[in-house]
C-alpha positions in Angstrom: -41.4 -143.3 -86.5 -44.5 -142.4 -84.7 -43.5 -144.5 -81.1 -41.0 -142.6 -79.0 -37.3 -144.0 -78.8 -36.7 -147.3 -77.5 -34.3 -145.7 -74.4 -37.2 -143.3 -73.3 -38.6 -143.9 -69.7 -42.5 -144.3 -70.1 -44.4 -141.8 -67.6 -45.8 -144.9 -66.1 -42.9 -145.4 -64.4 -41.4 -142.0 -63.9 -44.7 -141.9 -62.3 -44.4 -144.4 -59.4 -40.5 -143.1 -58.9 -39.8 -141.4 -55.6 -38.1 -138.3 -55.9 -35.3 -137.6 -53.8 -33.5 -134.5 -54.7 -34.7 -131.0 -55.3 -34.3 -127.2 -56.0 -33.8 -124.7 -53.5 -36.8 -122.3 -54.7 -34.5 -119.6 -53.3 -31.7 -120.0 -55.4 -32.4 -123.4 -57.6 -29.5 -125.3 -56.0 -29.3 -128.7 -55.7 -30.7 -130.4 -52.2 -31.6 -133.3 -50.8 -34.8 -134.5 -49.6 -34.2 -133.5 -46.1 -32.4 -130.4 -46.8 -35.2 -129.5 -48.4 -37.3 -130.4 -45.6 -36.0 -128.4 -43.3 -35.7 -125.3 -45.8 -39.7 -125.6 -46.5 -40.0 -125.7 -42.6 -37.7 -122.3 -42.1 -39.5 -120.4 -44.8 -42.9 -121.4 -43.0 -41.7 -120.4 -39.4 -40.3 -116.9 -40.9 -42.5 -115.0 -43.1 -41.2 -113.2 -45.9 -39.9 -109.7 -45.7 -42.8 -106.6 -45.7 -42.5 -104.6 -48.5 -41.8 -100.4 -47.6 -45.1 -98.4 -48.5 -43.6 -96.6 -51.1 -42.6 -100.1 -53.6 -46.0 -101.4 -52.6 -47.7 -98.1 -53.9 -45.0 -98.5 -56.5 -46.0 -102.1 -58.2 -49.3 -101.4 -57.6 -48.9 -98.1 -60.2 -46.9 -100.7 -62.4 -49.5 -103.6 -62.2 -52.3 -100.8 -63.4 -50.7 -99.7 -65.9 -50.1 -103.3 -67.5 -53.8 -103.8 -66.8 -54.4 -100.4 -68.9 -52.5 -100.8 -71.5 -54.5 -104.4 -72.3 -57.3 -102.4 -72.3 -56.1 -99.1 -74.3 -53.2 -100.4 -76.3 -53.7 -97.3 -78.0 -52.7 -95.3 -75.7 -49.2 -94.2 -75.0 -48.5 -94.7 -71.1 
């Protein structure tokens, strides 16, 4: 009961496999090696978007309040 079941792939050898699909970390679909490739080297060239002053300012009120209320969990933000 204790040994895993007989049709179970030991992690040796999922180890040594080569992995030739992936996911889009944009939108999780299903790519090839290459695609994937050449997606990693797009996202590299372009940097992501700027954020507008006014979100930044936002999630920087929303990540201090998290950090507060860890701190004062009694306290009703």
């Amino acid at each position: 009961m204790a040994l895993p079941p007989p049709e179970d792939t030991p992690e040796e050898i999922l180890r040594t496999q080569i992995i030739t699909e992936a996911r889009s970390p944009i939108d999780g679909k299903s790519l090839t090696a290459a695609e994937y490739a050449e997606l990693q080297a797009q996202l590299q060239k372009a940097p992501p978007p700027k954020l507008t002053s006014n979100l930044r300012q936002t999630l920087f009120l929303l990540r201090l309040r998290k950090a507060l209320r860890q701190v004062f969990p009694f306290f009703n933000f």
